[in-house]
C-alpha positions as a LaTeX table, in Angstrom:
\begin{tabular}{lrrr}
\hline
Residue & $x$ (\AA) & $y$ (\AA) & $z$ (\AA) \\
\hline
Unk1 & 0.00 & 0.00 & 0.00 \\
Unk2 & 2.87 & 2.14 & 0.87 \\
Unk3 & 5.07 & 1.18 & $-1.78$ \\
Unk4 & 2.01 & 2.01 & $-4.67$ \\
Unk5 & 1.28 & 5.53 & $-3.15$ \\
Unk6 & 4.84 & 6.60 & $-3.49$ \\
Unk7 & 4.59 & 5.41 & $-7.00$ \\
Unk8 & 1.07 & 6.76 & $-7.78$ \\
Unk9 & 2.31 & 10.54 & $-6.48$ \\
Unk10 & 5.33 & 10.39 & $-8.24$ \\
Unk11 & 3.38 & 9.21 & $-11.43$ \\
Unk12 & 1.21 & 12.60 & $-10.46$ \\
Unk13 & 4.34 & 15.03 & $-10.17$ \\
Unk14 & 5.89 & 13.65 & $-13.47$ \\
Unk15 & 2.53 & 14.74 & $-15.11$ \\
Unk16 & 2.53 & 18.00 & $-13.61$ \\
Unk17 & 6.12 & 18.77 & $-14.17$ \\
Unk18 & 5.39 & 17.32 & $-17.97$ \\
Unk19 & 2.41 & 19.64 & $-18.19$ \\
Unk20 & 4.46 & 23.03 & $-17.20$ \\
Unk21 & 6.92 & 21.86 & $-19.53$ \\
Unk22 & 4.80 & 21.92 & $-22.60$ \\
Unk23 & 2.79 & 24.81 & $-21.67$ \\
Unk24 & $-0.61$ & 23.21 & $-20.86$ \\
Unk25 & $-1.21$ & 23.63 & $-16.87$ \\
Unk26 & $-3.48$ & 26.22 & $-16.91$ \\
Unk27 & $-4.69$ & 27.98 & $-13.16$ \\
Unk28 & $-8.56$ & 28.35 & $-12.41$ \\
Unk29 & $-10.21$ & 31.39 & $-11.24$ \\
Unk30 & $-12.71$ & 30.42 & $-9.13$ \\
Unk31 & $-14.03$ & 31.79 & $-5.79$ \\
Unk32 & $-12.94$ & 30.32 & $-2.62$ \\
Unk33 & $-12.86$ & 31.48 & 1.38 \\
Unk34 & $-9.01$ & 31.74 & 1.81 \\
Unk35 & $-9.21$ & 30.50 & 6.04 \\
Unk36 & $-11.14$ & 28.03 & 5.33 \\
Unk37 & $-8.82$ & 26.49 & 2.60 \\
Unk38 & $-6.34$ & 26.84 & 5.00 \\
Unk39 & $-8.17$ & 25.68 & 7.63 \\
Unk40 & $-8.31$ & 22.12 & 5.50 \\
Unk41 & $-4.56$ & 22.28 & 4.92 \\
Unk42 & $-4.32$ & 21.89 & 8.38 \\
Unk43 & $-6.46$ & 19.33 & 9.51 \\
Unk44 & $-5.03$ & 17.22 & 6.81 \\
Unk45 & $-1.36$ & 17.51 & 7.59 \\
Unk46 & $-1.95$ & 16.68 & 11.75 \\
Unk47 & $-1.39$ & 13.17 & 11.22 \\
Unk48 & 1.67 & 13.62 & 9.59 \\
Unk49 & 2.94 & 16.42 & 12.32 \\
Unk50 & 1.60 & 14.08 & 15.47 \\
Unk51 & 3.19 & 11.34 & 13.59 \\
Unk52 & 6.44 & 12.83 & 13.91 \\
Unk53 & 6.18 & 14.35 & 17.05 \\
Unk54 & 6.60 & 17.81 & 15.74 \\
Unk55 & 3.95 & 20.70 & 16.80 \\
Unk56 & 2.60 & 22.07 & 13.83 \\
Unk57 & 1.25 & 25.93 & 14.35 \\
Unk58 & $-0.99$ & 28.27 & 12.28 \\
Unk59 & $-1.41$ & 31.77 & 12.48 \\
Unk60 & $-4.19$ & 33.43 & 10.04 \\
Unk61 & $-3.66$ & 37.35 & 10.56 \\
Unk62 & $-6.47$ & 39.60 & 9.19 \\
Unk63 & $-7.62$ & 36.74 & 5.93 \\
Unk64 & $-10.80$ & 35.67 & 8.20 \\
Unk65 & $-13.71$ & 35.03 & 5.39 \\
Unk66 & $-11.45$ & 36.69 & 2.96 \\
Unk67 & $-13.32$ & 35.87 & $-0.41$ \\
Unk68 & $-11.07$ & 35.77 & $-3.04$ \\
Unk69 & $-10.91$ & 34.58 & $-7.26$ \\
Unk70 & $-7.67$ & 31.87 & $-7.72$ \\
Unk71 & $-7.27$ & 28.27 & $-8.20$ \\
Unk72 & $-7.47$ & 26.77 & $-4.16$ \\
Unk73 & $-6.78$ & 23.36 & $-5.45$ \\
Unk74 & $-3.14$ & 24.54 & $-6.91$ \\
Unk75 & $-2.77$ & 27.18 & $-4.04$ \\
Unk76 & $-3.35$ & 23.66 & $-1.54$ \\
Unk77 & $-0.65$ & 21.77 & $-3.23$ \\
Unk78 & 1.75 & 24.58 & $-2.69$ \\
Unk79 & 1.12 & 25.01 & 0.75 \\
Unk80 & 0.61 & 20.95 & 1.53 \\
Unk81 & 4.23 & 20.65 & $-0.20$ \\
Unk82 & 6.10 & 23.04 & 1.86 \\
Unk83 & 4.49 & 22.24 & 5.06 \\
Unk84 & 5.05 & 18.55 & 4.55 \\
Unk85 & 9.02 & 19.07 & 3.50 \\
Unk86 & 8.82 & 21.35 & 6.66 \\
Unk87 & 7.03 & 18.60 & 8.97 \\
Unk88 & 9.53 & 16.11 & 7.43 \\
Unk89 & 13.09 & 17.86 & 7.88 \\
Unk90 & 11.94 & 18.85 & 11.77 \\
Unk91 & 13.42 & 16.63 & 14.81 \\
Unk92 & 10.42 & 15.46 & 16.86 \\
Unk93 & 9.78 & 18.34 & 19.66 \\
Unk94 & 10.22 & 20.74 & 17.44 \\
Unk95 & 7.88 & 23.18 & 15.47 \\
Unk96 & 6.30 & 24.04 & 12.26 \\
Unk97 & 4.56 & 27.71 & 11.70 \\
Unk98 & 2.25 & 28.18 & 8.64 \\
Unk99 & 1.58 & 31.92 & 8.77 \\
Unk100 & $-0.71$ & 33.65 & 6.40 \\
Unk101 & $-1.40$ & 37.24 & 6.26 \\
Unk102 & $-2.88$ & 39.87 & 4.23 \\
Unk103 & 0.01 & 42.26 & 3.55 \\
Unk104 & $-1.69$ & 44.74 & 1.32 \\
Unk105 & $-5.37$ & 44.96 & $-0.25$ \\
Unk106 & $-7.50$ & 47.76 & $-2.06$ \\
Unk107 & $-11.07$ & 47.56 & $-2.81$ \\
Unk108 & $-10.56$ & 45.35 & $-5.65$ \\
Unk109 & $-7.85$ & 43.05 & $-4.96$ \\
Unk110 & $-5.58$ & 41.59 & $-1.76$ \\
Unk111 & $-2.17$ & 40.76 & $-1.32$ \\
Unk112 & $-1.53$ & 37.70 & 0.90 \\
Unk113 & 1.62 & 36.75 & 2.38 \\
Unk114 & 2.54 & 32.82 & 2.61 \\
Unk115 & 5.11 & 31.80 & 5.24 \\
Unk116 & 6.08 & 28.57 & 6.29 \\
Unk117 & 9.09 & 28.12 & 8.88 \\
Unk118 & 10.65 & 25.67 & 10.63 \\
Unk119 & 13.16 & 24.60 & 12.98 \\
Unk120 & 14.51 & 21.94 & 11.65 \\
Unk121 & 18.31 & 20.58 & 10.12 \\
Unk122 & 18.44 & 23.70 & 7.89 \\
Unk123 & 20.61 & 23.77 & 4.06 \\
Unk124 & 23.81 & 25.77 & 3.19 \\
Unk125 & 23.38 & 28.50 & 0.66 \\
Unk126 & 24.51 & 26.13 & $-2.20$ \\
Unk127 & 21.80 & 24.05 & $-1.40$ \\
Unk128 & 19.04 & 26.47 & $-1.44$ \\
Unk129 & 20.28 & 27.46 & $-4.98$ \\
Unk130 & 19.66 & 24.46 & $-6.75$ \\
Unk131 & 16.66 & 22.67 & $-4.23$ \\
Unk132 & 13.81 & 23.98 & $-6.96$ \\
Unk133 & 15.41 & 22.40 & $-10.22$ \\
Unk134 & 13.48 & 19.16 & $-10.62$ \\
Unk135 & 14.77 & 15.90 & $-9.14$ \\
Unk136 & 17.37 & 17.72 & $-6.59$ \\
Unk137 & 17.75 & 17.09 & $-3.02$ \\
Unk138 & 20.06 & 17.84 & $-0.66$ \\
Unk139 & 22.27 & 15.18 & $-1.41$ \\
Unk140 & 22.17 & 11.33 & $-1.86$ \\
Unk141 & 21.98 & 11.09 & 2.13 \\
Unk142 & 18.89 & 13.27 & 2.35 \\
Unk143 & 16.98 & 10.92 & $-0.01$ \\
Unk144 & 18.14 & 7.71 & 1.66 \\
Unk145 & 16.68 & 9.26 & 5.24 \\
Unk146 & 13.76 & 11.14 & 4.12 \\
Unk147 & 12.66 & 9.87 & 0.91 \\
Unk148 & 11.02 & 11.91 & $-1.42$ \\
Unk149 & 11.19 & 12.29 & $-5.44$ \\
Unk150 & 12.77 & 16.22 & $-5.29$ \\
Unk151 & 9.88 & 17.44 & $-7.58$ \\
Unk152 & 8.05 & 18.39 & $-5.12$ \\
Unk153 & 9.29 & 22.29 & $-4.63$ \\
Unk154 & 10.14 & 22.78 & $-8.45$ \\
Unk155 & 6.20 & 22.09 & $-9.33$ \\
Unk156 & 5.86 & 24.47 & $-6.52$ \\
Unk157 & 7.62 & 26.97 & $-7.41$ \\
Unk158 & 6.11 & 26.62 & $-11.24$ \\
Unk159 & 2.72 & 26.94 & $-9.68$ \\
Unk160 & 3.73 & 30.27 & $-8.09$ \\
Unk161 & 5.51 & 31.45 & $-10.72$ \\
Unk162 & 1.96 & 31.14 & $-12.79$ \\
Unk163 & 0.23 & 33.34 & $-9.94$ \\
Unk164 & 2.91 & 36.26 & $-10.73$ \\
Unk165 & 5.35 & 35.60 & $-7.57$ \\
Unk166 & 8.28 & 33.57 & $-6.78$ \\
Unk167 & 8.81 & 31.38 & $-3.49$ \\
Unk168 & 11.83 & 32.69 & $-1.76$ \\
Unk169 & 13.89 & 30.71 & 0.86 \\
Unk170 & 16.60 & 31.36 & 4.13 \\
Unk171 & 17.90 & 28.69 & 5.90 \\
Unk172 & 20.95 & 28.28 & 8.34 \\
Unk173 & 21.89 & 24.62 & 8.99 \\
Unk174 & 21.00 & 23.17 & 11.97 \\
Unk175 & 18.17 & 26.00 & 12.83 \\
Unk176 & 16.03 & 25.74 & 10.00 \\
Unk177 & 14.43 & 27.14 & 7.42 \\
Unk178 & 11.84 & 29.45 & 6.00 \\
Unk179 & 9.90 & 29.37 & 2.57 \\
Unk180 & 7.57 & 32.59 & 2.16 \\
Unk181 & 6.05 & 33.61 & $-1.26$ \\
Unk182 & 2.90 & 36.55 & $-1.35$ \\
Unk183 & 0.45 & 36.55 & $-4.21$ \\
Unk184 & $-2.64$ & 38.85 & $-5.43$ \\
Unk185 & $-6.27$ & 37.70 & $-5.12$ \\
Unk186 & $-8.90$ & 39.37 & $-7.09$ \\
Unk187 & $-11.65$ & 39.90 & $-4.32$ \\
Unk188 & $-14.87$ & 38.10 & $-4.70$ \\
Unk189 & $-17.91$ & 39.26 & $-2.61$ \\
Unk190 & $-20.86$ & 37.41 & $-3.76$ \\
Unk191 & $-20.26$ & 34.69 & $-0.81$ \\
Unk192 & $-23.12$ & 32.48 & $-1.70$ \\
Unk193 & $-20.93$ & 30.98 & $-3.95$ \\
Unk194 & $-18.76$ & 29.32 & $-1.86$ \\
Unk195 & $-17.97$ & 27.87 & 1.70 \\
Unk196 & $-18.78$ & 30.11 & 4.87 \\
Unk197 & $-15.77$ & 30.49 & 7.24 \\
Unk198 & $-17.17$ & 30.58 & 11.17 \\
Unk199 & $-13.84$ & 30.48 & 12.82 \\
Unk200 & $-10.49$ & 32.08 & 13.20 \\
Unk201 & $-7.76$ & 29.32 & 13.04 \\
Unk202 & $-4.69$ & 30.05 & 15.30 \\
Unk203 & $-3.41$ & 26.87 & 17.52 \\
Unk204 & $-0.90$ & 24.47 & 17.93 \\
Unk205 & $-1.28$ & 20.27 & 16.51 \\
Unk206 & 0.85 & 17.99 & 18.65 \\
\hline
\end{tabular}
């Protein structure tokens, strides 16, 4: 079961990088509560966290039933990538922050800030230079411990690319890392087409 999951999402993130590659991944633009797509994120990657042992923390600052226009399914598998990388280079006892905030907005559009940070073994600059070409890891070592197919973050940072941003990176071995992008969101008020938000999400998964 384990063994045909690997093979099924790497089967997935060969299509996706093949898509990109010839042109045809195109993003939807489709209304979508921002906290509450977040607020999915996060329930699915507990088991993972608790798994591990590592305390996995969001932080939703000033997004709460922000209505936007973008494609949530892509935006997810962003997010869902870097946290799980994030969940996955962390010792157990240590911590995982997803922070999202709304940096900017006008009446028409928003600008969100991404964050994800960590705590965990860290890269060297050289490493952080070439993590987001397709196939790369750290090094031979990294795969044999943590597994992984290294296309992960270079579909990642294709999907950002095609929402006009770029995911940027600082890490410091041994004290972790941080991956933060922002993006624009056309605003969408008509509500009734999608998911109400009731909550405010801000806690800590152990």
């Amino acid at each position: 079961d384990i063994s045909s999951k690997h093979l099924l999402g790497l089967l997935n993130d060969v299509l996706d990088i093949s898509k990109f590659d010839e042109g045809k991944l195109q993003l939807e633009n489709a209304p979508f509560i921002l906290d509450v797509i977040m607020d999915n994120i996060i329930s699915s990657m507990q088991k993972q966290a608790a798994e591990k042992g590592v305390n996995l923390m969001c932080n939703m600052n000033g997004v709460k039933n922000l209505s936007v226009l973008g494609d949530s399914t892509r935006l997810s598998q962003v997010i869902i990538n870097l946290v799980s990388n994030a969940v996955k280079f962390t010792e157990p006892g240590g911590i995982v922050a997803l922070d999202i905030r709304e940096i900017s907005a006008d009446e028409k559009k928003s600008l969100v800030e991404f964050t994800i940070k960590d705590n965990g073994i860290g890269m060297d600059e050289s490493t952080v230079r070439r993590i987001f070409s397709p196939f790369e890891q750290a090094d031979s070592s990294t795969s044999r411990k943590y597994g992984g197919t290294g296309l992960g973050l270079a579909i990642s940072q294709r999907i950002v690319e095609q929402m006009g941003s770029v995911i940027k990176v600082d890490s410091t071995i041994n004290e972790g890392s941080k991956f933060y992008f922002s993006a624009w969101f056309e605003k969408h008020d008509n509500k009734h087409d999608v998911q109400d938000a009731d909550a405010d999400y801000t806690g800590v998964f152990e």
